[in-house]
TORKOL-4160 file (C-alpha; in steps of 0.2 Angstrom, whole numbers, padded with zeros to 4 digits, m for minus):
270
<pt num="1" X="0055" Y="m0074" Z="m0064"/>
<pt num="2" X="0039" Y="m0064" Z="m0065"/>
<pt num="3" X="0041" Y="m0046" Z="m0066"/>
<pt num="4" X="0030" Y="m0033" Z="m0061"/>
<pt num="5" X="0032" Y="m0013" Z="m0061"/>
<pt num="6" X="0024" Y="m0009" Z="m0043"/>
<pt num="7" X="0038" Y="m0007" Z="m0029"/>
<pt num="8" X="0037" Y="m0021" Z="m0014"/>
<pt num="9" X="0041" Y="m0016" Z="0004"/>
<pt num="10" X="0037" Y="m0026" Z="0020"/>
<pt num="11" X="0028" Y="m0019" Z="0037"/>
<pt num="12" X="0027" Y="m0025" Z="0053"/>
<pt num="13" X="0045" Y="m0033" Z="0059"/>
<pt num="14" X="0047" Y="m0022" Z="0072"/>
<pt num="15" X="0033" Y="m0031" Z="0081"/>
<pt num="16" X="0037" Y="m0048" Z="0090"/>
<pt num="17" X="0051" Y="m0060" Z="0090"/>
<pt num="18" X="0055" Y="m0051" Z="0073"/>
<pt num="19" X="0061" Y="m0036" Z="0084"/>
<pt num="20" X="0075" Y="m0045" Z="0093"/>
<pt num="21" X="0093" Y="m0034" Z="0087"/>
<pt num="22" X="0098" Y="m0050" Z="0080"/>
<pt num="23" X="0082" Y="m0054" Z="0070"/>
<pt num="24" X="0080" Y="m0036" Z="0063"/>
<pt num="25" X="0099" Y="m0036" Z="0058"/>
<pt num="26" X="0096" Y="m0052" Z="0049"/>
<pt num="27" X="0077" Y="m0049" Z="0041"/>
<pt num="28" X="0084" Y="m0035" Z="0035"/>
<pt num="29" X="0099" Y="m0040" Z="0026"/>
<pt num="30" X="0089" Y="m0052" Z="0017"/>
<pt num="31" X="0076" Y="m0041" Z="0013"/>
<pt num="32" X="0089" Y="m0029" Z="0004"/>
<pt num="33" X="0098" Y="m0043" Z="m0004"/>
<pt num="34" X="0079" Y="m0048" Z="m0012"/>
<pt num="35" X="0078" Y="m0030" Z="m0017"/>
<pt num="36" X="0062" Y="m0026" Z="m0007"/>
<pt num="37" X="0061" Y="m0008" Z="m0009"/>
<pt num="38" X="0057" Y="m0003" Z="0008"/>
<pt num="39" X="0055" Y="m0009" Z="0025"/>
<pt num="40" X="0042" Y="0000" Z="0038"/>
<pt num="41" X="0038" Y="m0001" Z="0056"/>
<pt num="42" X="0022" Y="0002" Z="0065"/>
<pt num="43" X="0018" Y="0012" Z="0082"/>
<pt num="44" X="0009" Y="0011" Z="0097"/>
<pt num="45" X="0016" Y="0020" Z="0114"/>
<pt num="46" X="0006" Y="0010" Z="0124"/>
<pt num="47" X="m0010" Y="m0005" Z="0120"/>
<pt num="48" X="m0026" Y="m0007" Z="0132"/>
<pt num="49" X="m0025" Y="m0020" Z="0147"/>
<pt num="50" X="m0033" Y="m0030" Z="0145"/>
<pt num="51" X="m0038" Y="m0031" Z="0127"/>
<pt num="52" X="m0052" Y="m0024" Z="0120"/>
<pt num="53" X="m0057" Y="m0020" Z="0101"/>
<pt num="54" X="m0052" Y="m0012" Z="0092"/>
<pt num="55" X="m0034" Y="m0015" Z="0098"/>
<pt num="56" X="m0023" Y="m0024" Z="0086"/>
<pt num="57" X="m0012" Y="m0034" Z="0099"/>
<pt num="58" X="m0013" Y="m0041" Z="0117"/>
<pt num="59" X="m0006" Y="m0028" Z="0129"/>
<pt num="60" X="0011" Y="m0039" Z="0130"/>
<pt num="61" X="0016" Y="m0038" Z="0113"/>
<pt num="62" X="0033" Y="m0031" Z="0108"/>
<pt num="63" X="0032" Y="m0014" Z="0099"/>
<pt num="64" X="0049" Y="m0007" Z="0099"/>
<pt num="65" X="0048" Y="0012" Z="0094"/>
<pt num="66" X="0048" Y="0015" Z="0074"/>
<pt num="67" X="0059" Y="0030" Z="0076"/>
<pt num="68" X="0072" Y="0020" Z="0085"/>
<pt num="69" X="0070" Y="0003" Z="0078"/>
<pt num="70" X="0071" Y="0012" Z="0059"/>
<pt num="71" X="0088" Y="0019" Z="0065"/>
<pt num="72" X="0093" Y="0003" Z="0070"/>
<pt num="73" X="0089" Y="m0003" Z="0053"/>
<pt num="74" X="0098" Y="0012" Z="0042"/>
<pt num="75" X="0116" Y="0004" Z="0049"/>
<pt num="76" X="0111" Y="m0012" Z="0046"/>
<pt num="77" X="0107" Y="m0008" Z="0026"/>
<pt num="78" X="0113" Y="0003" Z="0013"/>
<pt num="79" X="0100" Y="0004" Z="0000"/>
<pt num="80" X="0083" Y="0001" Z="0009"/>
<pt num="81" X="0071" Y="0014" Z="0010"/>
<pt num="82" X="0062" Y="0016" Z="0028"/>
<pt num="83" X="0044" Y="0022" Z="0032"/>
<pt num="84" X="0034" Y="0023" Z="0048"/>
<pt num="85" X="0019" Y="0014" Z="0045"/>
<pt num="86" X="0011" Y="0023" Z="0051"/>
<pt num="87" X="0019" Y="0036" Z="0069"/>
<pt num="88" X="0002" Y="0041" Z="0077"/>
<pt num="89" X="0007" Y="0059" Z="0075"/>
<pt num="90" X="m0005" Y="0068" Z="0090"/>
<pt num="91" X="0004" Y="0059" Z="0104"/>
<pt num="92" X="0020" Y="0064" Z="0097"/>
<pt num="93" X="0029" Y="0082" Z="0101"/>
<pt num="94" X="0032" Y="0089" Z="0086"/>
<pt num="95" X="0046" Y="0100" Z="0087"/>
<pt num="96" X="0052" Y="0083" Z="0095"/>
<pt num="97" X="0047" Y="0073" Z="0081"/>
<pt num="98" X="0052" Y="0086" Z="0068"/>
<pt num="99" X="0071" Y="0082" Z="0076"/>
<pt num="100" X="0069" Y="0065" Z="0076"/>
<pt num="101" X="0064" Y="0062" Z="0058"/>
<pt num="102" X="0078" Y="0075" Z="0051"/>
<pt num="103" X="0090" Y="0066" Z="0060"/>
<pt num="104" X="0086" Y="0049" Z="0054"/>
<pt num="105" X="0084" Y="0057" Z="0037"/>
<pt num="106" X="0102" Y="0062" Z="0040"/>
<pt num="107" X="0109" Y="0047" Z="0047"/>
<pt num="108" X="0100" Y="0034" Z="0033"/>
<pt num="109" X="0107" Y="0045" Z="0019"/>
<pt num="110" X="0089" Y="0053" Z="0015"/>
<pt num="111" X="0079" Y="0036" Z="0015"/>
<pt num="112" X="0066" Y="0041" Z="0025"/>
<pt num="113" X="0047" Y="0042" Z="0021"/>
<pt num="114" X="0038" Y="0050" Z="0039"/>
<pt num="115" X="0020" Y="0040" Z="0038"/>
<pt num="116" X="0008" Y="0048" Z="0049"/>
<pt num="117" X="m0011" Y="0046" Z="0056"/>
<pt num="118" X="m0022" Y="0053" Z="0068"/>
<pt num="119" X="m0026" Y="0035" Z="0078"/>
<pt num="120" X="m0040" Y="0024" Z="0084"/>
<pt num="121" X="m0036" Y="0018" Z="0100"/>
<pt num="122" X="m0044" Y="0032" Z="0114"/>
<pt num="123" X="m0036" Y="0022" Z="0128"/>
<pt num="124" X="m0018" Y="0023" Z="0120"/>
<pt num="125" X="m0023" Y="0044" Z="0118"/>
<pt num="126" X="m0030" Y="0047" Z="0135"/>
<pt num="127" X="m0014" Y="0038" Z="0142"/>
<pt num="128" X="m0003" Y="0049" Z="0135"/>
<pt num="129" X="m0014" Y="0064" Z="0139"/>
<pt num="130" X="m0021" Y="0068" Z="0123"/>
<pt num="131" X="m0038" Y="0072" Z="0117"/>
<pt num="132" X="m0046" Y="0059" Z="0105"/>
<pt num="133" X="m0057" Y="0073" Z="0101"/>
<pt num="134" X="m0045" Y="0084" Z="0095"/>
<pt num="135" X="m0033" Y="0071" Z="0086"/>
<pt num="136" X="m0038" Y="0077" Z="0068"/>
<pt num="137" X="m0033" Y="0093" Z="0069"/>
<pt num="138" X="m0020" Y="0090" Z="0079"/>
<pt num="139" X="m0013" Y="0083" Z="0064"/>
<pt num="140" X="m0016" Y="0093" Z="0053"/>
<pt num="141" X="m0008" Y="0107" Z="0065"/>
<pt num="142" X="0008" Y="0095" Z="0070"/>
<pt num="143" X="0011" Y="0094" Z="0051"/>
<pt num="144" X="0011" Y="0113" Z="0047"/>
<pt num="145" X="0023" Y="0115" Z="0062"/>
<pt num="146" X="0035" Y="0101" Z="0058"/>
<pt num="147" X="0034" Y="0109" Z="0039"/>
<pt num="148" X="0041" Y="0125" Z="0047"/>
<pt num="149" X="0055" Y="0117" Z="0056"/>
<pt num="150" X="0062" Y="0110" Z="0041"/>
<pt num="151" X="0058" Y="0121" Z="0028"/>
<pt num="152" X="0055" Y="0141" Z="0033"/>
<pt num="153" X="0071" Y="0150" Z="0033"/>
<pt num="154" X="0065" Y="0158" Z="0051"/>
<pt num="155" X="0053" Y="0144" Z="0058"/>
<pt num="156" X="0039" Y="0152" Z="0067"/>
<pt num="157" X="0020" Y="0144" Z="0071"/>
<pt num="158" X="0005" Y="0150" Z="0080"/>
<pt num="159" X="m0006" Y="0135" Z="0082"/>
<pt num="160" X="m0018" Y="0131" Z="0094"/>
<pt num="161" X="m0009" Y="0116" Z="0101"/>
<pt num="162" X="0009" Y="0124" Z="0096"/>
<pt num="163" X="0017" Y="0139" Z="0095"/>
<pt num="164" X="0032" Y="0143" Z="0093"/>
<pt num="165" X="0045" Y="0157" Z="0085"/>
<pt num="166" X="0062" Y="0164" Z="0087"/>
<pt num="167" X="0071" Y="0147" Z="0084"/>
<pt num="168" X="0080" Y="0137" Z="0073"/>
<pt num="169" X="0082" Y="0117" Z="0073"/>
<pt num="170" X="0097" Y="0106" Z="0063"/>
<pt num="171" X="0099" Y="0097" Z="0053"/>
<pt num="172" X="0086" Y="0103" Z="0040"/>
<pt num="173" X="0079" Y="0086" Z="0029"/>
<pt num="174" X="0085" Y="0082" Z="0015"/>
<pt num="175" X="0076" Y="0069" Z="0008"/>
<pt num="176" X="0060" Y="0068" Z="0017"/>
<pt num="177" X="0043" Y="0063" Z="0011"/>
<pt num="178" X="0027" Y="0064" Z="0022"/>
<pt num="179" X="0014" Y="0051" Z="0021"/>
<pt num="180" X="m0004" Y="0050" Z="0028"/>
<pt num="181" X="m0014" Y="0034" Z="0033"/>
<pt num="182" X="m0030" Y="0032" Z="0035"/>
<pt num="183" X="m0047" Y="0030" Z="0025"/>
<pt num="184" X="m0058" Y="0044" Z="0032"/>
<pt num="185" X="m0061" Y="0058" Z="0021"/>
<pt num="186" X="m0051" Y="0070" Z="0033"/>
<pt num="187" X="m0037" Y="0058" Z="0030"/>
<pt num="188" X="m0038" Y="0057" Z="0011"/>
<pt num="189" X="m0039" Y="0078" Z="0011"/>
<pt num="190" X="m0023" Y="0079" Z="0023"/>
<pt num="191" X="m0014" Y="0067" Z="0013"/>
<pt num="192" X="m0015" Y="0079" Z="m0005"/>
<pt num="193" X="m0013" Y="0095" Z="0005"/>
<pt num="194" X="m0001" Y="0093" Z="0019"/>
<pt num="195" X="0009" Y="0076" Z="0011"/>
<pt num="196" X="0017" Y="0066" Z="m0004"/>
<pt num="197" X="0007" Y="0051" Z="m0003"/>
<pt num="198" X="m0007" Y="0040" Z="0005"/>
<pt num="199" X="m0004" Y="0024" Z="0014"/>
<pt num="200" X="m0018" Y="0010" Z="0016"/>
<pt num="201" X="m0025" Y="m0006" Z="0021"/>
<pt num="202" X="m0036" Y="m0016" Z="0010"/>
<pt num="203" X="m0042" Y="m0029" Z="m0005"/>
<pt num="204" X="m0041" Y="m0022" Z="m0025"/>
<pt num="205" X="m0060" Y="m0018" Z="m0021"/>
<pt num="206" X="m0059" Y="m0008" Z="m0003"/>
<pt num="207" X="m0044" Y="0001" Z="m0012"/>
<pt num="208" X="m0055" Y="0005" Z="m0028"/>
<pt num="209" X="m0067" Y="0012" Z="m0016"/>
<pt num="210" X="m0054" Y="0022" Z="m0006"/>
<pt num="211" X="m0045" Y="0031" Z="m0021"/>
<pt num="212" X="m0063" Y="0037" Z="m0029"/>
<pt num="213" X="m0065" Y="0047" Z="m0013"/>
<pt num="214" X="m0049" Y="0055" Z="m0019"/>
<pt num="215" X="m0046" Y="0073" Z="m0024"/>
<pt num="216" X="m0036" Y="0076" Z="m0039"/>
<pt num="217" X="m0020" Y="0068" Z="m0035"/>
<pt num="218" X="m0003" Y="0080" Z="m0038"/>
<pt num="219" X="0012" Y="0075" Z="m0048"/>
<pt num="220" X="0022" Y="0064" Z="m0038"/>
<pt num="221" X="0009" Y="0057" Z="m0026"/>
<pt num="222" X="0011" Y="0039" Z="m0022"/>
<pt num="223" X="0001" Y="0028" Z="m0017"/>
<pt num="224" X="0006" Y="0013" Z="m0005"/>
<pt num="225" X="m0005" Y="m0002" Z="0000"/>
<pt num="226" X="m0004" Y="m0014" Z="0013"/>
<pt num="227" X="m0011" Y="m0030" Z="0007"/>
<pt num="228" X="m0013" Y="m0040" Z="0020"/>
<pt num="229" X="m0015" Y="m0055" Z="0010"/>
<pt num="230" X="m0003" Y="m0068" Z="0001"/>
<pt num="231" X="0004" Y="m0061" Z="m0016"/>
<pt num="232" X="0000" Y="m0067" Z="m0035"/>
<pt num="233" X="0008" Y="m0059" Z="m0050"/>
<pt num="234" X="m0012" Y="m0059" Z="m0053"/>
<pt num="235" X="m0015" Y="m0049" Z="m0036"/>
<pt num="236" X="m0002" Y="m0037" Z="m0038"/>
<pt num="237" X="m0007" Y="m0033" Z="m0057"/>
<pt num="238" X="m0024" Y="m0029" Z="m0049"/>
<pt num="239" X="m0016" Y="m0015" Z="m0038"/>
<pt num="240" X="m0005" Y="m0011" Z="m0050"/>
<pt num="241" X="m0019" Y="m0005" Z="m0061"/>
<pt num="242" X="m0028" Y="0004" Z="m0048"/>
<pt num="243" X="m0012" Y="0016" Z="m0050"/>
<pt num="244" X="m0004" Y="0009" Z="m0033"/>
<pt num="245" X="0013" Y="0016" Z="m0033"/>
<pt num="246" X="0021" Y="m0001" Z="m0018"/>
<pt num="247" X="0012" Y="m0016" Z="m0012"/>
<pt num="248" X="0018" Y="m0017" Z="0009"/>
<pt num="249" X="0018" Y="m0035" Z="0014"/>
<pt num="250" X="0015" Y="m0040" Z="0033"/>
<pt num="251" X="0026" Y="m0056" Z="0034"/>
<pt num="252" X="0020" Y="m0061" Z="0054"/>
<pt num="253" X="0001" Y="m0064" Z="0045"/>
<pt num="254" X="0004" Y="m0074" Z="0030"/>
<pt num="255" X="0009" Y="m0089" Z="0033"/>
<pt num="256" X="0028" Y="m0100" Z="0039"/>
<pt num="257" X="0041" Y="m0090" Z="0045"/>
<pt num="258" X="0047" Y="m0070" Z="0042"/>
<pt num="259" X="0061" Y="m0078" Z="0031"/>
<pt num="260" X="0050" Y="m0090" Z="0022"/>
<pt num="261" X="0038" Y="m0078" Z="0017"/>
<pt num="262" X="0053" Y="m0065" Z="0009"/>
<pt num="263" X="0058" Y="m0080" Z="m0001"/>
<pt num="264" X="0042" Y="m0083" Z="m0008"/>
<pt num="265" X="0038" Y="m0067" Z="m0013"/>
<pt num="266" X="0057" Y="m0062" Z="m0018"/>
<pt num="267" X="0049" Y="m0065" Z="m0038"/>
<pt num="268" X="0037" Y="m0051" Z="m0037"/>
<pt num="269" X="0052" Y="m0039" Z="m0033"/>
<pt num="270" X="0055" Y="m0031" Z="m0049"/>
């Protein structure tokens, strides 16, 4: 058995044939039973048809909503944590969304981690009658609001894309951690002043490059990584002594099947 101190988690099963409710309920009973310490779903609403770069599926790929799909998975499991990897926050209401994630905080028995970003795709933005100019501090703005709903003892917000006062919202969170993706500088100062934690995409050297843009980190801050490559106990030490906190897996890009891949890496689980 090799050991190792950083957390594994896996990414990207609700995409595909992994989606199916047999499937998930499956995938995801193994992936407790491993001990993978989390398990996060990705969003897009809608893709460009046809495809064009930099889209990161053809237009008929499954994508079964992260929100719904991680409900799914919180009665299948009893000790897997569950992230959205990442919901593109500016095409989601917040008061909305702010519902959403403290009800799936609730209903998982607070193992939720919210994952957010701005986006990429302006196709997918337009569509649902966004600005891509605007999606930045959109963000920022849906973030403060949701904070509100969860945490002011009156919730009230004046924004320029949301206003609000003179309500309430339950359940209140109990658990909930805000996450941001990306690897802009606007993503990297929203994800230390609005968030617990970072989530990105890269090799020990693009991630070495990505943290020195870093302000000073708070306590308590984690870092999570997709790797997007196969796992050594040599690779994983590498992030592991960049200070990453959880290395994500995306099974569907490394090779044999979702199961096969679990299995192989079920000796990096510490």
């Amino acid at each position: 058995m090799v050991w190792v101190v950083m957390d594994i988690a896996v990414q990207g099963l609700n995409i595909g044939d992994a989606a199916s409710p047999d499937e998930t309920k499956r995938l995801a009973a193994l992936a407790e039973a491993l001990g993978y310490h989390s398990w996060w779903a990705s969003d897009h609403v809608v893709l460009p048809s046809p495809r064009v770069d930099p889209s990161p599926s053809e237009p008929d790929t499954v994508i079964a909503d992260p929100l719904t799909h991680l409900a799914f998975v919180a009665a299948v499991t009893s000790r897997l944590q569950l992230a959205t990897g990442i919901v593109i926050l500016p095409q989601r209401n917040p008061l909305v969304l702010a519902k959403q994630v403290a009800s799936l905080d609730l209903l998982s028995g607070g193992r939720f981690t919210l994952g957010v970003g701005a986006g990429y795709l302006e196709q997918e933005m337009t569509a649902v009658g966004v600005s891509f100019d605007d999606r930045g501090a959109r963000t920022d703005e849906y973030l403060d609001a949701m904070d509100q709903l969860w945490h002011a003892p009156s919730p009230s917000f004046d924004g320029k894309f949301v206003s609000f006062s003179g309500i309430d919202a339950h359940p209140r969170p109990s658990n909930v951690r805000v996450v941001v993706g990306g690897h802009s500088r606007a993503a990297f100062r929203r994800a230390v002043t609005r968030a617990q934690g970072w989530f990105g995409i890269g090799t020990p050297a693009e991630i070495r490059g990505h943290l020195a843009k870093f302000p000073e980190r708070p306590d308590g801050f984690r870092i999570s990584v997709s790797a997007n490559a196969p796992l050594t106990p040599a690779l994983v030490r590498e992030y592991e002594d960049l200070g990453v906190d959880e290395l994500v897996i995306y099974p569907p890009r490394l090779g044999g099947s979702v199961e096969e891949v679990l299995e192989r890496n079920a000796e990096l689980v510490g």
